[in-house]
C-alpha positions in Angstrom: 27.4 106.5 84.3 28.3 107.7 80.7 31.7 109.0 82.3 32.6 106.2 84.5 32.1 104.2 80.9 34.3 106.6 79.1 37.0 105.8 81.5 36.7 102.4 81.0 37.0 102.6 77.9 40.2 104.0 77.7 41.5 101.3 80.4 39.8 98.4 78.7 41.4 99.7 74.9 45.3 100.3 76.6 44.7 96.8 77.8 43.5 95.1 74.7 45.5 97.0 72.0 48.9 95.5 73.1 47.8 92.4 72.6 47.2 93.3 68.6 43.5 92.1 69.3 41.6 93.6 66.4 38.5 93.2 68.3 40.0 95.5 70.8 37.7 98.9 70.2 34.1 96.4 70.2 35.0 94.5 73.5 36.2 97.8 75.1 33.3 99.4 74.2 30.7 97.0 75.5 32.9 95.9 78.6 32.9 99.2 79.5 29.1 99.9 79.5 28.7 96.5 80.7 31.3 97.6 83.7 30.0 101.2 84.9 26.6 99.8 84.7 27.1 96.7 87.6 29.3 100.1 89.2 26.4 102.5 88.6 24.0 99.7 90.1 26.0 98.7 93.0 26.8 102.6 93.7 23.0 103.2 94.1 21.0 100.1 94.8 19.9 101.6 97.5 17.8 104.6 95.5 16.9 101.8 92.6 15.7 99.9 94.9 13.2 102.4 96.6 11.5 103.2 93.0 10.3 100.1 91.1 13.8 98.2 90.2 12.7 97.6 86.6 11.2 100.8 85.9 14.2 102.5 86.8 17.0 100.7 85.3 15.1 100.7 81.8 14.6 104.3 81.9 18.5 104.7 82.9 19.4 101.6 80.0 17.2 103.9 77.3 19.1 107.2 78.0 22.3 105.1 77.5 21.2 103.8 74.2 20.4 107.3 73.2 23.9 108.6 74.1 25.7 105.3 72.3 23.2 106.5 69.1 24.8 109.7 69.3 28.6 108.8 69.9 27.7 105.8 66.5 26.5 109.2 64.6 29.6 111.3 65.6 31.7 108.4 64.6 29.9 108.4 61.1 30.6 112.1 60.5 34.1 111.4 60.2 35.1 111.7 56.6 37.5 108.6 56.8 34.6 106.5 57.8 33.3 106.6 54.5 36.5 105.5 52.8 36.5 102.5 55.2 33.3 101.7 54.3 33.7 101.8 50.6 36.6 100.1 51.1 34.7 97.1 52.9 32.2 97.2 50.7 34.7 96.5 47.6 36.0 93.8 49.4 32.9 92.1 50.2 31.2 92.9 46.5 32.1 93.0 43.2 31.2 97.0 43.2 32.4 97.6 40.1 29.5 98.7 38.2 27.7 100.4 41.4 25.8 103.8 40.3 26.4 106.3 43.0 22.5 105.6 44.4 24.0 102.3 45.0 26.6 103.3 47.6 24.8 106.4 49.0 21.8 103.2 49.6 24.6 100.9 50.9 27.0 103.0 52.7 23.1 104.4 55.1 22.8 100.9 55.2 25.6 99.8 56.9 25.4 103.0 59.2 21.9 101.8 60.4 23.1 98.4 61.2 25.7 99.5 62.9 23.9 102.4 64.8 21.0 99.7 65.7 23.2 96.7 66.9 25.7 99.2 69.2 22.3 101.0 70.9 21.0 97.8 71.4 23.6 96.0 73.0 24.5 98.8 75.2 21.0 98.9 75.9 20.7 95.2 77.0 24.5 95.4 78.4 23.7 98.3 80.5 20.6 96.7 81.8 21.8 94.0 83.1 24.6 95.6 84.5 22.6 97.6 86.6 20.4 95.1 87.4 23.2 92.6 89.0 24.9 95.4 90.1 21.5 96.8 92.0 21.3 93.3 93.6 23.5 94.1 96.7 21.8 93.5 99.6 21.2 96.6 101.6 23.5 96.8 104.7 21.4 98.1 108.3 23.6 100.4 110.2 
């Protein structure tokens, strides 16, 4: 599933980007987790179906949020990240006084937000992907 959404990904951001649609990274990103999980589902609706259909789409939607934790971490080890954030964070707030406790506090801050609302929307995204996409009805040859 994870490669299918990497794919995606790329597809979804070459057809956004033209269209200067700042959004363009976020709406790839989720349409393409939302997209290879009704593709996953549909693919194997037949082996969801056999095990309890809940059971095993959460367990598939949790190791998804676990890989999207790790791609938001990887994305946070860039160095220019943190110049973006600080960046943000002068633009939003008069930061002018800030100690250096004050954007180390901040800058973690704004990297568990973003960490927790991007595992929990591809959590929920995947889901129900897989869930409408495991709704196919199974064909008797």
């Amino acid at each position: 599933m994870e490669l299918v959404s990497t794919l995606l990904y790329f597809v979804l951001l070459a057809v956004f980007l033209p269209v200067n649609y700042s959004f363009a990274p976020s709406v790839a990103g989720f349409g393409s987790i939302f997209l290879a999980g009704l593709i996953a589902g549909y693919v194997f609706a037949g082996k969801i179906n056999d095990e309890s259909r809940r059971g095993a789409i959460g367990r598939i939607a949790v190791l998804v949020s676990v890989v999207v934790i790790f791609v938001e971490l990887g994305y946070f080890s860039n160095p220019y990240t943190g110049a973006w954030i600080k960046e943000t964070l002068q633009n939003m707030y008069s930061t002018s006084g800030w100690a250096t406790f004050q954007w180390v506090v901040y800058s973690n801050l704004i990297m568990s937000y973003e960490v927790a609302l991007n595992a929990g929307g591809g959590f929920a995204l995947s889901f129900v992907g897989l869930w409408v996409g495991s709704m196919r009805k199974s064909r008797k040859i």
